[in-house]
N, C-alpha and C positions, 0 to 999 in steps of 0.2 A: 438423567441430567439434573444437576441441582438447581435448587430454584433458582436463585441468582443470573445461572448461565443464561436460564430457559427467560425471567424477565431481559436480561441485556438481547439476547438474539430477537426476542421480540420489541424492542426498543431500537432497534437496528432496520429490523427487516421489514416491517410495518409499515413506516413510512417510504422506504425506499421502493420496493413493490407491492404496498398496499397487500399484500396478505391476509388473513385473518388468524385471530387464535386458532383456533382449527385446522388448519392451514398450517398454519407454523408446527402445530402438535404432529402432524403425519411425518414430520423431520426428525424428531430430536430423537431419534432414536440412532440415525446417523453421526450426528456432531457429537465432536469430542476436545477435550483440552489437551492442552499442549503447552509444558513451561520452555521457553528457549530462554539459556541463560546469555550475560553480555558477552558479545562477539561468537557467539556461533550462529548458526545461518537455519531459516526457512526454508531455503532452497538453493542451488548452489549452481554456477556456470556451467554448461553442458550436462547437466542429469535432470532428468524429464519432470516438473510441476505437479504432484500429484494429489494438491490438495486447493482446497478454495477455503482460506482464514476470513478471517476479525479477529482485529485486534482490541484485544481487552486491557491488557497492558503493554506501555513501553514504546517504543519509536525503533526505526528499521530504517534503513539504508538501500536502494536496489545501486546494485554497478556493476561497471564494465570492467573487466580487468586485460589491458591489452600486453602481451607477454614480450611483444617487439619493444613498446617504450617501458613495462615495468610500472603504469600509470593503473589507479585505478580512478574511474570516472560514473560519481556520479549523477543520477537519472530522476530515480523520484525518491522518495520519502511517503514511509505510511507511520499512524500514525490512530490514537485511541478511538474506537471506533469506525473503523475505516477496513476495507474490504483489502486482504492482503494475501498477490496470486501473481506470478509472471503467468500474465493473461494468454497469450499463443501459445506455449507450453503448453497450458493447462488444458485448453480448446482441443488444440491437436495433438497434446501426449508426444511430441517432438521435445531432443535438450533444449534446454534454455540458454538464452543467451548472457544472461546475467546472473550475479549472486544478490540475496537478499539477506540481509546481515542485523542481529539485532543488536542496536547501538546501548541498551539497557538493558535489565533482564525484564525480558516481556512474556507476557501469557496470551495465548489465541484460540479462540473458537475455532476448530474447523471441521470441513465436511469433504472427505475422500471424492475423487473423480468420479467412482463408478457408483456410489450411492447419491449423489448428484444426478448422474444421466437416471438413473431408476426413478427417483423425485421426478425428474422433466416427465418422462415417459407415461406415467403412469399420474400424474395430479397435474390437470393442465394449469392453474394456478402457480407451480412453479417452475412449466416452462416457461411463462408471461417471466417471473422474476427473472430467469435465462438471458431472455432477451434486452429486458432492461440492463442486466449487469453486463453486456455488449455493449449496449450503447456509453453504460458510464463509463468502460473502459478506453469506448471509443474517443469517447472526447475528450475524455483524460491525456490519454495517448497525442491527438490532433490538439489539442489545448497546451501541451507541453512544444509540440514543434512549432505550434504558432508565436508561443514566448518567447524561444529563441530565435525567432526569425523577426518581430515586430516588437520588441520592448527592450527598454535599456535595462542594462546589470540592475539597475536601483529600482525600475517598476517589478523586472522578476521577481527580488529580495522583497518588496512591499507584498507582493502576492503571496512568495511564502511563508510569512509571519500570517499572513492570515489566515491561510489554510494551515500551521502548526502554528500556533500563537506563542508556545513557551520554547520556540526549538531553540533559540540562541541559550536559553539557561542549560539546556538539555546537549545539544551536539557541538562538538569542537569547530571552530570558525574555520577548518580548513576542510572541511567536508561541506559545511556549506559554499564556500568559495567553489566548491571542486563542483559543486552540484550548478553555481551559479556562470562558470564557466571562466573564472576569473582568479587571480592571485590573493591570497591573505589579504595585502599590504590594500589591495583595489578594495575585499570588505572593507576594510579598518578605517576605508577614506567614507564608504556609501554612511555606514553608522553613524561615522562624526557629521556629516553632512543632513540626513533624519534628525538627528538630536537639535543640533542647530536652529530646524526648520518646525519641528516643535512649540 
């Protein structure tokens, strides 16, 4: 792996399960890169998750594509540095329920299923990582429905400029609306209304 990759995965993975150099060295023989250029997909609707990314470059889309209304919808957004997997997939090797799409042309770290469970297995340090990246999933997952269940269109919008700060210069305002659950014309009002408040 070249240096670069092997600094970024340990600037990533370090703090997130506290790993060690060494530690992280018993991996890299696993990880591998991967260019996706704009608008083709990570992984796609109904065919099985078989890899666990980061994202080095570029910004990604996850949606729903429902074939009765013709809509697509949606869900999260990953983004540089940021761990990038439809997570139940991945765990159980089941299709998935969504596509994940890259909005730019993006490049990602990643590490196949089965050299993953070999890492769990066999270095209990990165079963610990395992477990944490559950959790973050978890709360990601339970963080996203509690958004939509407790916060208005404009605290969501505030939340995800924070967690992507440059996404408005980067994705098209109708994907974020689609993601925030709402119309164009309803972004175009929240924005004038921030600016304002400024």
């Amino acid at each position: 792996m070249e240096s670069d990759s092997v600094k970024l995965l340990q600037n990533i993975v370090t703090p997130f399960a506290r790993l060690t150099e060494e530690e992280i060295s018993v991996s890299l023989a696993f990880w591998q890169k991967r260019d996706i250029p704009r608008g083709n997909f990570y992984n796609k609707q109904n065919v099985v998750c078989k890899d666990l990314g980061i994202v080095i470059k570029g910004i990604f889309r996850v949606y729903y594509y429902d074939p009765e209304t013709d809509e697509e919808k949606n869900i999260f957004f990953f983004s540089e540095g940021q761990f990038i997997v439809s997570f139940r997939s991945f765990i159980y090797q089941h299709p998935c329920n969504y596509y994940i799409e890259a909005l730019e042309d993006a490049e990602i770290l990643y590490v196949p299923y089965q050299d993953l469970q070999n890492l769990y297995l066999n270095h209990k340090p990165w079963e610990r990582f395992g477990r944490i990246l559950a959790e973050h999933f978890f709360n990601q997952s339970q963080g996203r429905a509690e958004d939509l269940l407790f916060l208005t269109h404009e605290q969501r919008y505030l939340n995800l400029l924070k967690e992507h700060p440059n996404i408005v210069q980067r994705v098209a305002s109708f994907h974020i609306a689609s993601f925030l659950g709402i119309k164009n014309q309803s972004l175009s009002r929240i924005k004038k209304r921030i600016q304002v408040n400024e």
